[in-house]
C-alpha positions in Angstrom: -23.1 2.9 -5.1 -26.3 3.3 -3.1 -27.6 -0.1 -2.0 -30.6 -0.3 -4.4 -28.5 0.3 -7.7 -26.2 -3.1 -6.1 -29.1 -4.9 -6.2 -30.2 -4.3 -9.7 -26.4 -5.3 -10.9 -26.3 -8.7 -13.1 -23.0 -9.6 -11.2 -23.5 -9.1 -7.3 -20.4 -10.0 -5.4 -21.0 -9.9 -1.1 -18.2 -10.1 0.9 -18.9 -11.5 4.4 -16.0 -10.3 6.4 -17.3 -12.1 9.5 -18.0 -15.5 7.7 -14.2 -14.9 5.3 -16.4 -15.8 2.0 -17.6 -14.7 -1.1 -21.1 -15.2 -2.2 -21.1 -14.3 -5.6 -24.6 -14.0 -8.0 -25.1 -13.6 -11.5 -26.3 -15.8 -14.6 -23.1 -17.8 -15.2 -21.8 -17.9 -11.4 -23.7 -18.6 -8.6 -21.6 -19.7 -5.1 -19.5 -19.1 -2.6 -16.1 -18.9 -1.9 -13.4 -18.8 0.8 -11.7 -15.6 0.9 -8.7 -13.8 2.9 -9.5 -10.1 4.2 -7.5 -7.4 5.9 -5.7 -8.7 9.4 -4.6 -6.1 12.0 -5.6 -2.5 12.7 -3.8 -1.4 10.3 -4.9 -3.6 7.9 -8.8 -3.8 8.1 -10.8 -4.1 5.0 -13.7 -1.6 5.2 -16.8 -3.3 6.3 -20.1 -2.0 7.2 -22.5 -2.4 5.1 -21.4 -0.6 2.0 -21.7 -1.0 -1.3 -19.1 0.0 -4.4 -19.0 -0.5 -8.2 -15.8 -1.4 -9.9 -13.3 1.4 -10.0 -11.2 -1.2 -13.1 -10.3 -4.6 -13.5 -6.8 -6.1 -14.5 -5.7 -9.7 -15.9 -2.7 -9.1 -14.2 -1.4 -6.2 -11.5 1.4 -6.0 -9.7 0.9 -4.1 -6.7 2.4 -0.7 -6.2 2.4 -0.8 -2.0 4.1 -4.1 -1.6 7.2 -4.6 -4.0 5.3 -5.3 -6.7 3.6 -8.5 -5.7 1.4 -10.3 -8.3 -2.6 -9.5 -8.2 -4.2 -11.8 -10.4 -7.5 -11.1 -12.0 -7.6 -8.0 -9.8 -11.2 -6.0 -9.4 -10.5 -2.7 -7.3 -12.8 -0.8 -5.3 -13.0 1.8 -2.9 -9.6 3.2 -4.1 -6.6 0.9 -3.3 -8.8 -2.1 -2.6 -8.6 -4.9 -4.8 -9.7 -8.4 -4.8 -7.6 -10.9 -6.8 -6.3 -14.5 -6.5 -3.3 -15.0 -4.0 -0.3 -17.7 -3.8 -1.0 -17.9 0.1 -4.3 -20.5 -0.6 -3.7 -22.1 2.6 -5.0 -19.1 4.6 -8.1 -18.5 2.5 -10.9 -18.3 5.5 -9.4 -16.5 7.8 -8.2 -12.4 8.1 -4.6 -12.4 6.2 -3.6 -9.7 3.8 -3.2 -5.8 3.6 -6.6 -5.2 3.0 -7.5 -6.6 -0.1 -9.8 -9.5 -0.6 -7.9 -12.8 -1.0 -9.3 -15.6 -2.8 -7.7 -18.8 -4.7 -6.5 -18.7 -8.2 -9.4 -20.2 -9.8 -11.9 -19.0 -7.8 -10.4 -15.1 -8.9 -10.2 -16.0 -12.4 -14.1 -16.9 -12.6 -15.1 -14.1 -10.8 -13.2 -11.7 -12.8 -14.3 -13.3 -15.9 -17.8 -12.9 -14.8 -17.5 -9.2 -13.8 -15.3 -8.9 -17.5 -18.0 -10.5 -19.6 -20.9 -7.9 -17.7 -19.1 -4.8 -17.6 -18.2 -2.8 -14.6 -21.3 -0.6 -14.6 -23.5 -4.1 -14.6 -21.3 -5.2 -11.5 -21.3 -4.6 -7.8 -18.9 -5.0 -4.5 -21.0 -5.5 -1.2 -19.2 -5.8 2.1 -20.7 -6.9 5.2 -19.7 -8.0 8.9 -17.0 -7.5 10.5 -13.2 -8.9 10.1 -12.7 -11.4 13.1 -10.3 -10.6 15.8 -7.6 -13.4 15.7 
């Protein structure tokens, strides 16, 4: 998704990897949010400016990489990228999972609901920055 169709999207969702939040835009949700990105090398959410739409939304995946853990309100992108609510809350704002984008419960469920109730072609996944270096 070129970045000029992002910007027309009713549901805009830019994740700051430098920053670890969420700013997300649309008629019933406007804020930010703490979120959990890729840690190590191997690991790294991709950054750098680009912009994707929705590849599909679940309620509830279970991932298929790592036995099957619980992905809540899950919104992939960009293939095997996903963001979705996590257990670990207590590292929300700092690099900390696989690669995915990490963000509490609730804070997963509105966004999804958001991108649910607009459609994935009326949705868009920005990423910016850079993840910090721990």
């Amino acid at each position: 998704m070129d970045n000029a169709a992002a910007a027309k999207a009713s549901v805009r969702l830019i994740v700051n990897l430098t920053d670890q939040r969420l700013l997300v835009v649309s008629p019933e949700l406007n804020g930010v949010f703490k979120l959990s990105s890729g840690l190590g090398p191997d690991h790294l959410t991709p950054g750098s400016g680009r912009c994707y739409a929705p590849d599909f939304i679940e309620e509830m995946h279970y991932s298929s990489l790592y036995n099957k853990a619980p992905m809540p309100n899950s919104i992939f992108f960009n293939g095997n990228i996903a963001m979705h609510g996590t257990n670990a809350e207590q590292l929300l704002g700092q690099p900390a999972s696989h690669g995915c984008i990490r963000l509490s419960k609730a804070d997963a469920k509105a966004v999804y609901g958001v991108v649910k109730a607009h459609g994935k072609a009326n949705a868009s996944i920005c990423v910016v920055g850079k993840t910090p270096v721990k």
